[in-house]
Structures are given as C-alpha cells and as structure tokens.
C-alpha positions as a printed NumPy array, in Angstrom:
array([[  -2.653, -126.255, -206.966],
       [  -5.943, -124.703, -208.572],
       [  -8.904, -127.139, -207.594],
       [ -11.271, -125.212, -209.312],
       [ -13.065, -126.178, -213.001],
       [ -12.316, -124.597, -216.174],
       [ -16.481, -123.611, -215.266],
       [ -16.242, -122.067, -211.949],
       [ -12.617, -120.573, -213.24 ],
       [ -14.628, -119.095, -216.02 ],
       [ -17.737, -117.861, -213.611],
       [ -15.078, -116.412, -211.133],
       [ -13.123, -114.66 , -213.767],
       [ -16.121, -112.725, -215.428],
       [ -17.13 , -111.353, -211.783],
       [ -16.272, -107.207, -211.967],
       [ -13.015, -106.151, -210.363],
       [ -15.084, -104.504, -207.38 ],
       [ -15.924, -107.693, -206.524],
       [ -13.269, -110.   , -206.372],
       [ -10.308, -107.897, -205.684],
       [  -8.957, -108.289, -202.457],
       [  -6.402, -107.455, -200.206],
       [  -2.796, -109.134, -200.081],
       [  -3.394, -111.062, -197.263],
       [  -6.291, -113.038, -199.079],
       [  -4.436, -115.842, -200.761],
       [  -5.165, -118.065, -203.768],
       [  -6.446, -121.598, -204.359],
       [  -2.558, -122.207, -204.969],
       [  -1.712, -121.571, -201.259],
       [  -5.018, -124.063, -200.034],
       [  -1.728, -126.035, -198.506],
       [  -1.839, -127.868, -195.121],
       [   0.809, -126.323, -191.939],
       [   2.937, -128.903, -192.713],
       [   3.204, -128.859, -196.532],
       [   3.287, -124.868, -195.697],
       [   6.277, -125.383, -193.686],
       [   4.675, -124.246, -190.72 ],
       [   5.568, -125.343, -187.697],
       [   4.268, -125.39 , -183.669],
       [   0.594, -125.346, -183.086],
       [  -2.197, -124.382, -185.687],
       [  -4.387, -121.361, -184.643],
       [  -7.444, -120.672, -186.354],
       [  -9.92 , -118.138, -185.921],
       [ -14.221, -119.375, -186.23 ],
       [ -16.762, -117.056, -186.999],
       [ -20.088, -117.202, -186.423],
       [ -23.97 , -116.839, -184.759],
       [ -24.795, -120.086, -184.105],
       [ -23.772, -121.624, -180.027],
       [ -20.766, -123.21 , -181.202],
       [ -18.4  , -122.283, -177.811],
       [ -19.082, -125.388, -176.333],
       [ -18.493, -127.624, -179.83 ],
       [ -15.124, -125.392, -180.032],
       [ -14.177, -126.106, -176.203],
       [ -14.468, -130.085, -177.03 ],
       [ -12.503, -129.627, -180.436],
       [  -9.367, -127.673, -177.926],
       [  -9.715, -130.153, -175.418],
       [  -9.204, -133.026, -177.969],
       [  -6.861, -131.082, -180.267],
       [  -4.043, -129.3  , -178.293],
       [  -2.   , -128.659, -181.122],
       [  -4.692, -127.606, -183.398],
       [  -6.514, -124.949, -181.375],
       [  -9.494, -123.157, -182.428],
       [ -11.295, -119.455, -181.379],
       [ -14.665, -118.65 , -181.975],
       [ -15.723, -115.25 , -182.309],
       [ -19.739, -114.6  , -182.513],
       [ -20.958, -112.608, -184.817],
       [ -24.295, -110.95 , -186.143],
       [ -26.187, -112.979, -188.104],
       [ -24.991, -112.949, -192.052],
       [ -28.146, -111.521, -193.406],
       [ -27.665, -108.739, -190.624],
       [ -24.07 , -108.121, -191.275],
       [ -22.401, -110.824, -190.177],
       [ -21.292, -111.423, -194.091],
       [ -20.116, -107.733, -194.691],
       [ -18.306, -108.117, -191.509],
       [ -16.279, -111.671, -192.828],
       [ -16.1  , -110.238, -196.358],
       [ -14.525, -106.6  , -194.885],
       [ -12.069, -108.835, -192.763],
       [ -10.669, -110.884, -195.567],
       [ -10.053, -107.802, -197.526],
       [  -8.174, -106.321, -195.338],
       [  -6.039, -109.663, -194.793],
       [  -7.414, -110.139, -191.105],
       [ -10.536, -112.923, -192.372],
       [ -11.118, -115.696, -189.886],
       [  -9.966, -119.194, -190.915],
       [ -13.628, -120.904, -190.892],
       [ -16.903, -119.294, -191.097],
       [ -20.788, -120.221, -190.961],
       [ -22.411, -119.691, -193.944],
       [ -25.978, -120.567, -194.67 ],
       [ -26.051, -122.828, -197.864],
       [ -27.714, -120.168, -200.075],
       [ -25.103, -117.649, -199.544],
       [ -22.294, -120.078, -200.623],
       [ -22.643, -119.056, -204.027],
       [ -21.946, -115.252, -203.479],
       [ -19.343, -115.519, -201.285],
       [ -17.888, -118.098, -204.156],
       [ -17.96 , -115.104, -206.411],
       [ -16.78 , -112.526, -204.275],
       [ -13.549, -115.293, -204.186],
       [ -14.07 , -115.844, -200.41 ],
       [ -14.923, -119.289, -199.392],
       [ -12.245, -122.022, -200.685],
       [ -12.629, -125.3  , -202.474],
       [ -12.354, -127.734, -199.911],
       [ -13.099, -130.801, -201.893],
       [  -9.867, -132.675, -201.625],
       [ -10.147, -132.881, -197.709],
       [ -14.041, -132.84 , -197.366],
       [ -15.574, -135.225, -200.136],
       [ -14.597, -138.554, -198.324],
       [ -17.094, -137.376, -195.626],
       [ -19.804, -136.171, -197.506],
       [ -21.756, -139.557, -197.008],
       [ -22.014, -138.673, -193.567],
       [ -24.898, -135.822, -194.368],
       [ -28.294, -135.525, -196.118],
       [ -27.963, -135.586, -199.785],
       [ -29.596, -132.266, -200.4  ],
       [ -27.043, -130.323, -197.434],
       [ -24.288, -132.484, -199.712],
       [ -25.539, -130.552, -203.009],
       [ -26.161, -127.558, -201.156],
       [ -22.881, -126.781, -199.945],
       [ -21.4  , -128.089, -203.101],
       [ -21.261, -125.924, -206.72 ],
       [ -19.817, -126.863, -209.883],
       [ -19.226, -130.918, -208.466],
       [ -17.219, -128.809, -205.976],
       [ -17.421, -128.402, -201.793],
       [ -17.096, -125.08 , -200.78 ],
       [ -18.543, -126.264, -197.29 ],
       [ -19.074, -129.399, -194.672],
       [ -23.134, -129.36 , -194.186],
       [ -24.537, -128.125, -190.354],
       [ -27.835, -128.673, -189.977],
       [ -31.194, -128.37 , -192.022],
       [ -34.257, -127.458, -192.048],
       [ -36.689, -130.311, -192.9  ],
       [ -40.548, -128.958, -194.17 ],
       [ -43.45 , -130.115, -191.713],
       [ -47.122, -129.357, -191.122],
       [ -47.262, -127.862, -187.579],
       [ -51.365, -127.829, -186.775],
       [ -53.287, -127.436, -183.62 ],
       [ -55.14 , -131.161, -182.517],
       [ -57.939, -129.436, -180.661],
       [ -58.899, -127.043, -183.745],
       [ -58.503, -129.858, -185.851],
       [ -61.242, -131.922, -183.928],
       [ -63.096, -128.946, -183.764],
       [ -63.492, -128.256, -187.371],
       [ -64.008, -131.794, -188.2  ],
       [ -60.817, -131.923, -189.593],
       [ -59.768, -136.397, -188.648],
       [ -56.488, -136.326, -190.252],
       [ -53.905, -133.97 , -191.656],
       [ -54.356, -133.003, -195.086],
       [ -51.733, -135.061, -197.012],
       [ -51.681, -133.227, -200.332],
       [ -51.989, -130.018, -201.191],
       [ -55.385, -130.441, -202.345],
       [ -56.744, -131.888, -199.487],
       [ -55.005, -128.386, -197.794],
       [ -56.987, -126.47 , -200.035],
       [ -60.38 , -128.261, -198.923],
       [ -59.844, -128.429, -195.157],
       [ -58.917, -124.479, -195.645],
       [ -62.728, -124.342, -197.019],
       [ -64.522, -126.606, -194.617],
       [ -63.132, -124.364, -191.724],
       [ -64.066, -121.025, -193.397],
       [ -67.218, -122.324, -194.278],
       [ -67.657, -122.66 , -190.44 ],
       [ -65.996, -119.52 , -189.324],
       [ -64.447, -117.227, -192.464],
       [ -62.877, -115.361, -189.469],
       [ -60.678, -118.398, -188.671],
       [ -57.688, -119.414, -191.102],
       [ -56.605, -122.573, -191.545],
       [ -52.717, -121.816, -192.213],
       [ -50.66 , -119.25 , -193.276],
       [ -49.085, -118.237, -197.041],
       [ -45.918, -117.441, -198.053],
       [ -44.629, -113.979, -196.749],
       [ -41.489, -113.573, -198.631],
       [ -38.836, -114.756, -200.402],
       [ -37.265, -117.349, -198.43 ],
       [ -40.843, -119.347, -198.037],
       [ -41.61 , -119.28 , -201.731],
       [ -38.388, -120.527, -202.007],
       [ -39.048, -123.27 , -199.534],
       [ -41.995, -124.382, -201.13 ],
       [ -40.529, -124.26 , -205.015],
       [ -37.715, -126.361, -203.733],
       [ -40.574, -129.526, -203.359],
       [ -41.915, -128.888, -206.846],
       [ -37.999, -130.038, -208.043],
       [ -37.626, -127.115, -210.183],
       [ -34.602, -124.892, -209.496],
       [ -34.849, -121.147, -209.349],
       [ -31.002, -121.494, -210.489],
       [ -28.17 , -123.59 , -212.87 ],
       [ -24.892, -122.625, -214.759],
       [ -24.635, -123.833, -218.555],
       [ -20.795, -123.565, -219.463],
       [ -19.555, -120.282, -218.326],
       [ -23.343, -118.657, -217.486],
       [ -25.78 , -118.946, -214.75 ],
       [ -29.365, -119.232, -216.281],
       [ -32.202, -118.237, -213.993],
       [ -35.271, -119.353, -213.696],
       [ -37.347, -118.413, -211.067],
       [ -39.993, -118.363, -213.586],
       [ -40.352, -121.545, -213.937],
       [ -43.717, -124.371, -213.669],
       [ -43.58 , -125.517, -210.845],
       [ -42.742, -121.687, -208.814],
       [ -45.733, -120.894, -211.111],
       [ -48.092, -123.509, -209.417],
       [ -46.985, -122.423, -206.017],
       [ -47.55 , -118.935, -206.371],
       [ -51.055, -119.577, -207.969],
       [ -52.189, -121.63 , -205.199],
       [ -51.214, -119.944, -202.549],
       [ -52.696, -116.432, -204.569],
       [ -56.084, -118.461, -204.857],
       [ -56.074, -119.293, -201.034],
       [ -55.217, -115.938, -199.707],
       [ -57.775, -114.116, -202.754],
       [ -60.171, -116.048, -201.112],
       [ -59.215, -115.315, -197.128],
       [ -58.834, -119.083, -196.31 ],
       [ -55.302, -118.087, -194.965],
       [ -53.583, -115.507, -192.683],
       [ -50.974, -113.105, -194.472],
       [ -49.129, -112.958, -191.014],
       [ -45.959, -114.949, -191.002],
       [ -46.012, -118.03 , -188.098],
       [ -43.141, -118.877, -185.3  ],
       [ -42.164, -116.388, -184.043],
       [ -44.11 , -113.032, -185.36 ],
       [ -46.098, -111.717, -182.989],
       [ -49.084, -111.302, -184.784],
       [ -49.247, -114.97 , -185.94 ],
       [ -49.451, -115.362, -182.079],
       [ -51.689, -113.701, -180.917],
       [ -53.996, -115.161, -184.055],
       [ -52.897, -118.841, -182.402],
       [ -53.963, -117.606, -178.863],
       [ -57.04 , -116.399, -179.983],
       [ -57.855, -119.761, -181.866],
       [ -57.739, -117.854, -185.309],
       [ -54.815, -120.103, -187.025],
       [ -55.169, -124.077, -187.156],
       [ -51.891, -124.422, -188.983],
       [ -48.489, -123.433, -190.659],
       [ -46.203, -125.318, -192.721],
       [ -42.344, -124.507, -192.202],
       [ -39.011, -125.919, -190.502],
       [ -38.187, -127.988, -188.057],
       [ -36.723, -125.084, -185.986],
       [ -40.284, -123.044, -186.235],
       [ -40.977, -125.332, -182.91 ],
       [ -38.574, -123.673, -180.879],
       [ -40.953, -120.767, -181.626],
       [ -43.727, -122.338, -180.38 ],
       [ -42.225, -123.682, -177.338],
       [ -41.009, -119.938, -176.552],
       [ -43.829, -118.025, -177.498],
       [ -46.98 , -120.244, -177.121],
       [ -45.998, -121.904, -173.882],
       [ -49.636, -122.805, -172.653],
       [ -50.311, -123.966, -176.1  ],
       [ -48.037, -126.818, -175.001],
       [ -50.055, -130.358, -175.761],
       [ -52.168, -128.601, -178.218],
       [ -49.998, -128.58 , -181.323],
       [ -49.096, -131.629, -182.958],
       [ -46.675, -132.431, -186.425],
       [ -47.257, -134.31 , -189.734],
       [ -45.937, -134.352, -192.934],
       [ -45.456, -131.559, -195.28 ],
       [ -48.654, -132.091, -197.678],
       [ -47.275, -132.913, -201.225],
       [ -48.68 , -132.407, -204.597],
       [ -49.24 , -135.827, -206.053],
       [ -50.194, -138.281, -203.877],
       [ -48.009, -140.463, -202.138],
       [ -44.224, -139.231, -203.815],
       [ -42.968, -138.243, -200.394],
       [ -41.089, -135.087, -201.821],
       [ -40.614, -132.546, -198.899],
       [ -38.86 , -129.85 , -198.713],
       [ -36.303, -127.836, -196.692],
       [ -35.713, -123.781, -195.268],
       [ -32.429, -122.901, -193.894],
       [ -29.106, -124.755, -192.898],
       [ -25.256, -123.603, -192.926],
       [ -22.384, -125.318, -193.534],
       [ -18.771, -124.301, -192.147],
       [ -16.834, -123.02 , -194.6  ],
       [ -13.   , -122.529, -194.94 ],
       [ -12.224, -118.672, -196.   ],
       [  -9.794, -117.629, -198.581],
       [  -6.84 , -116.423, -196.746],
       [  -6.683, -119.928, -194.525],
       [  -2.722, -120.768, -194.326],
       [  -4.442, -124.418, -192.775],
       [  -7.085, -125.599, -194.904],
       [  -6.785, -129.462, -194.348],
       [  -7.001, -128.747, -190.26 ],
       [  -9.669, -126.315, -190.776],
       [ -11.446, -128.918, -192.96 ],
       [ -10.968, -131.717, -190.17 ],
       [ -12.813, -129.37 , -187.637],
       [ -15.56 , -128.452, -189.75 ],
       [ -15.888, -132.277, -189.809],
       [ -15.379, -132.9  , -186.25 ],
       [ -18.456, -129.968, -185.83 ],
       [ -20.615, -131.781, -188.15 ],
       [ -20.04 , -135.414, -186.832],
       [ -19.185, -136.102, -184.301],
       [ -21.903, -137.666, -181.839],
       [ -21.026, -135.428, -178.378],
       [ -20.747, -132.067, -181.113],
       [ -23.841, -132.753, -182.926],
       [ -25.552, -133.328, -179.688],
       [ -24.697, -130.053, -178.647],
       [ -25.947, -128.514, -181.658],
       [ -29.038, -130.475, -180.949],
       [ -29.301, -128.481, -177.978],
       [ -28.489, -125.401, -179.399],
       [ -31.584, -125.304, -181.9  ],
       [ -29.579, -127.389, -184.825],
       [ -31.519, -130.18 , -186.838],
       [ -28.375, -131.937, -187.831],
       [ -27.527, -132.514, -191.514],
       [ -25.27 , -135.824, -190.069],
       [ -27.175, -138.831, -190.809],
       [ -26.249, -140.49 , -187.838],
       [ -27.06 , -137.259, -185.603],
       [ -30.643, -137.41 , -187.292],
       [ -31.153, -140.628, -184.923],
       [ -29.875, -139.285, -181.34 ],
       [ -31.458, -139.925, -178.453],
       [ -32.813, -136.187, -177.826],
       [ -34.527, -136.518, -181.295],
       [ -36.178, -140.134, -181.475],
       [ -37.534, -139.621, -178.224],
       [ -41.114, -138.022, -177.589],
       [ -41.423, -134.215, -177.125],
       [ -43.297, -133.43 , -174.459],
       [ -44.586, -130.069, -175.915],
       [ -46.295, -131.749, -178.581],
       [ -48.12 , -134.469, -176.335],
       [ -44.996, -137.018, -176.279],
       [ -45.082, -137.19 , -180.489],
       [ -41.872, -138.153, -181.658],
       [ -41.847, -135.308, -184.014],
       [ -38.251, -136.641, -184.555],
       [ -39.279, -139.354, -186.89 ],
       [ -41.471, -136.885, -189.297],
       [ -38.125, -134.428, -189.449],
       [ -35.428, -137.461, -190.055],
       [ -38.062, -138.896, -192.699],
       [ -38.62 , -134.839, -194.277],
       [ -35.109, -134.3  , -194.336],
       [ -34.772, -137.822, -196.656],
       [ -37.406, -136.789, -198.925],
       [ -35.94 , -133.19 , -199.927],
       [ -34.923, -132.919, -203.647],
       [ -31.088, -132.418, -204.531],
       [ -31.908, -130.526, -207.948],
       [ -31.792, -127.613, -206.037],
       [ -28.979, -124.607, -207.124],
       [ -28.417, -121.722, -205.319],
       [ -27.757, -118.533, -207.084],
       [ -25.145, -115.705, -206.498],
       [ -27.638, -113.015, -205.642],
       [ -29.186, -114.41 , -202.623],
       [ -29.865, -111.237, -200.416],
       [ -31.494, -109.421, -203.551],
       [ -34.016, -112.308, -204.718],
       [ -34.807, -112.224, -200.6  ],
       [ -35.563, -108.391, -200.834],
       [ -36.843, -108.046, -204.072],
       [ -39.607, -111.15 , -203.492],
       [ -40.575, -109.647, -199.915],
       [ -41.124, -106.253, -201.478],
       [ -43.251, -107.249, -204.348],
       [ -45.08 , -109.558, -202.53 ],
       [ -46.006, -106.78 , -200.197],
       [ -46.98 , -104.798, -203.055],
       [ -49.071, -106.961, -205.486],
       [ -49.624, -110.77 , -206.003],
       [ -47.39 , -113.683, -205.912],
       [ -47.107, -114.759, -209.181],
       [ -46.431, -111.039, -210.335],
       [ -43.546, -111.175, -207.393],
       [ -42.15 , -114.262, -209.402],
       [ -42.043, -112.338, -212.661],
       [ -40.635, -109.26 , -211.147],
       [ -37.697, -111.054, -209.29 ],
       [ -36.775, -113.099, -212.335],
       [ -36.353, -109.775, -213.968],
       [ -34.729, -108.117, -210.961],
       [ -32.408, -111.235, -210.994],
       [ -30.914, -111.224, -214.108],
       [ -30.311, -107.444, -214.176],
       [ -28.732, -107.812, -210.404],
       [ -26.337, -110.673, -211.646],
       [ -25.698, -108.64 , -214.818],
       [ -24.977, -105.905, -212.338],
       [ -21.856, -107.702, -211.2  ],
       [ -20.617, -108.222, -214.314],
       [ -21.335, -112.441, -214.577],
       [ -22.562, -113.953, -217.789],
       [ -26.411, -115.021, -217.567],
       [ -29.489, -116.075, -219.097],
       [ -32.81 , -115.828, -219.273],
       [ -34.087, -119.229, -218.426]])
C-alpha cells in the first residue's frame, strides 16, 4: 500500500537518480507490512541505531517483549557521520530497522527515500507529545517519526552578576535584553551581558519564535524563505548588539572560551536549550548556586512564544520487513514512564507530555539554588510555535550560515544562505522557489 500523497509522491519523484536509488534490499512503501501480514513467522529482530544512551530503554523493551527483540548499535552522531553511515547501510540492503534522527534531518532523509511513513501505526499516539515535536517529525500531514525529546528556549543568567549590575529581574522581552545589555556596559564595556548567535542552528532557534518558517512546499515545490521578516529582525538585533560590543561572539555551554569568560565574571547570560545546563553542571561546577533560569525574553510583551533547538525522533528505515513492531517500540521509547525516565537521566528533555511532569523534573535542582527549572522548560516547551518546516538541505543551511557569519554580518549570512539554499536544493534536482 503507498501511504504517501500525490505531494510528497511528486517531491520524492523529482529528487535526481543519485539520490534516491538504492540497493535491492531497500524496499518500498508497498512492503511497510507488519511480520504477520508479511508471513513471517518466530520472533521479530530488529536492529536500533543511534548516539543517544538508549541500552538501558532497549534492555526494558527485551525484557518486556521476548518475542519482539530489539539491538542497539551506537553510532557517531548524524551530523558527524552517523547519517552517511545509516544512509550507506540501507543502500547496500544491510540498514537498521529504527534509527534516531534529529527532527531537522527528517526531511533529507525523506528525500533520499530512507525513513518510512509511519502514520498508520503512529498517529493515534501523537497526542502523547508536544505539538511542535508532533509537526516536527511530521511532513506533508505525514509521520515519518515518533518525537524524543526537545529542546525548550530559556534564559540561563548568573543571580550574583545580576545583583551586581543592578539588574532586579530578568529581562522579559527582547527590549528590555537590549537595555540591561547597556546598563552593564555602561558599567564595565569589558563585561557582556549574553552571547549572539554563532551559527546556523541558533539563528534558527531564535527565527523559530518569530513564527516565520525558513521552509514550506506549495504543490509539488519547496519554497524557501529564510529571507523572511521576522529572520530579518533577528539578525538585525542581534547585528546591533554585537556592532556595539554589548555581547560575546563566543558560543555558551560547553565552548571553552564562553567558560572561561563565565569564570572570569565576563558573561551574565545566554539564551539556549534546556540541555545547555548539563554544560554548566560539567564545566562550571563551582559556579553551582550562582546561575539561575527564566523565560526566554519574547518580542511583544506578554505572548509567551518560546522557542526550541534540537530533538530527534525514532524513525523506522526503508528496508524494515516490521514496521508496525518497530513503530510500537519507538512508542514504548517515547512513553513510557520507566523509558522516559531513563532518558531523563540520560540528558533527554522529553517530548511526552506526561514525561514533562516526572518527578526528576518538577523537583528543585540543586545546581541552580533548588529552582525548579523544570516548570520554566515544561511551560517553554508549550509555548513553541508549530508553523515551523524543516527543509531538505539541513547540513548545508548549517554550514553555509556558520561560514558567512564568520565572514561578514548576520543579516548578509541570511541573504547568502537563502541563495545558497535554493541553488543546493536545485542541486538535487527538486522543484523550488524563491520565497
């Protein structure tokens, strides 16, 4: 049976021959048939790739599950290979059955014809997540993957700087940003009061609150439009701040030179993921008690919109001879309570709704003076727009922003890689406009 619609039919069909021709033991939507409508018979064996911890999620699914057993096999991370290395394998007819895939690669691998259409088994679940994983992992009105975690927007900021400064409360728009980020240069224009946008991946972060896609498909065409308003107002601010040195070019979590600015006192703030506080935690440990979390700032007052950066989904790979089963675990990884508490542990913010309210989550971190940071992520993750499309050329908007970003200003990085974009997805032979 052919799930697909006459539109992603249409988008799949105009990719070039180098990209979607695979190997014979890559199989069509018309073999996406459960082991028992297969005819197979005896135990289902399925093979799980990915980076993430999952061992201990896939030990509880084989412990539960004896005749549907699963293997996971770690791999590098997909923006480090981990894709070529799934993509290579289903060409040669030796592709694992499930696979991690970050939400903004789905639609590449959708065009390379490697992820499956797995709406007939998934959609009666997709209540269970965030709205904006839901849309994420979906293209077309189509799932092409069960939602993992996400990455819900916050203002990370130091307490004791704040005070300092004379800064009483987080800034709660973007404006206010913009005058706390004067008041503490005015004091000291060797101290920053956050950090801009590095490269692609952040811009995209912070377009994503503005509710203006970079991406959409008219008919059989994707249209970009990274160019749009609201990227446009982004970039500029941002531009203005760092023209003016009222914010460090370093990046934040995690880079070393955003450290040793926050050991030094030099950084008051950075706005980014839920995740980014595992890289405080690691790398800032006697910061511990300093650091506290608010809201993302927003640009009218009071709408709420946030905004989210990173999140995978599992997805079931072309070539799967057990699509419902594989289905059912990706569900099992993404719901239930003991699985998502292990993700939890390993790092995940969970796109379940339910896992959004665990125990390890609601109750007060220690590292950032007992806040329940918990209850800023759950109520970020709510407030992230679903008007959001990804776009087939993920890895070259990421390089192509980074580099011209390193090389000139932000909002001539947004007109360069809305070029770039439309030649790359010309390149592989897909129908597209200039939006």
């Amino acid at each position: 049976m052919d799930s697909t619609t006459p539109s992603t039919r249409r988008l799949l069909a105009l990719a070039t021959a180098a990209v979607v021709a695979f190997g014979g033991g890559a199989c069509s939507s018309d073999e996406n048939t459960s082991a028992a409508e297969s005819g197979q018979s005896g135990p289902v064996n399925m093979e799980f790739w990915g980076w993430a911890s999952y061992e201990k999620i896939v030990d509880q699914w084989n412990a539960a599950h004896p005749d549907s057993k699963v293997t996971f096999k770690k791999i590098p991370s997909g923006g480090k290979g981990g894709y070529t290395q799934i993509t290579n394998a289903i060409t040669a007819g030796e592709g694992p059955c499930l696979a991690q895939i970050e939400y903004q690669t789905i639609p590449s691998m959708l065009v390379k014809n490697t992820v499956m259409d797995i709406t007939e088994y998934a959609s009666a679940d997709m209540a269970k997540y965030a709205p904006s994983a839901v849309s994420a992992s979906s293209i077309d009105g189509k799932i092409y993957g069960v939602p993992v975690d996400v990455g819900p927007m916050v203002l990370f900021y130091r307490k004791d700087l704040f005070a300092k400064y004379g800064i009483t409360e987080p800034p709660a728009t973007w404006a206010e940003y913009k005058a706390d980020a004067e008041k503490v240069a005015a004091a000291d224009p060797s101290v920053k009061f956050g950090t801009a946008p590095a490269e692609g991946n952040d811009l995209a972060a912070f377009s994503l609150q503005t509710g203006q896609s970079w991406y959409s498909t008219q008919g059989d065409s994707w249209t970009v439009s990274i160019d749009n308003a609201g990227t446009r107002k982004v970039a500029s601010f941002w531009q203005d701040l760092k023209d003016r040195g009222l914010v460090a070019t370093t990046g934040n979590a995690w880079d070393p030179q955003f450290n040793k600015a926050a050991t030094a006192g030099k950084v008051l703030s950075f706005v980014n993921a839920s995740w980014a506080a595992g890289g405080l935690k690691s790398d800032l440990k006697d910061q511990s008690g300093k650091w506290a979390v608010a809201a993302m700032p927003t640009w009218e007052a009071g709408d709420g919109k946030s905004s989210s950066n990173g999140g995978s989904a599992t997805s079931v790979m072309t070539g799967c001879e057990t699509p419902r089963e594989a289905a059912q675990f990706a569900t099992f990884l993404s719901s239930d309570p003991q699985a998502v508490k292990e993700g939890i542990a390993g790092g995940l913010y969970p796109a379940s709704k339910a896992g959004q309210d665990d125990s390890s989550l609601t109750a007060g971190d220690p590292y950032f003076g007992g806040q329940k940071v918990g209850d800023l992520y759950k109520a970020s993750a709510e407030q992230v727009p679903t008007t959001w499309t990804n776009g087939p050329t993920y890895q070259q908007v990421e390089t192509d922003f980074t580099e011209a970003i390193g090389q000139g200003t932000l909002p001539d990085a947004v007109t360069k890689v809305q070029a770039s974009t439309v030649a790359a997805i010309k390149k592989l032979g897909l129908s597209v406009t200039d939006g």
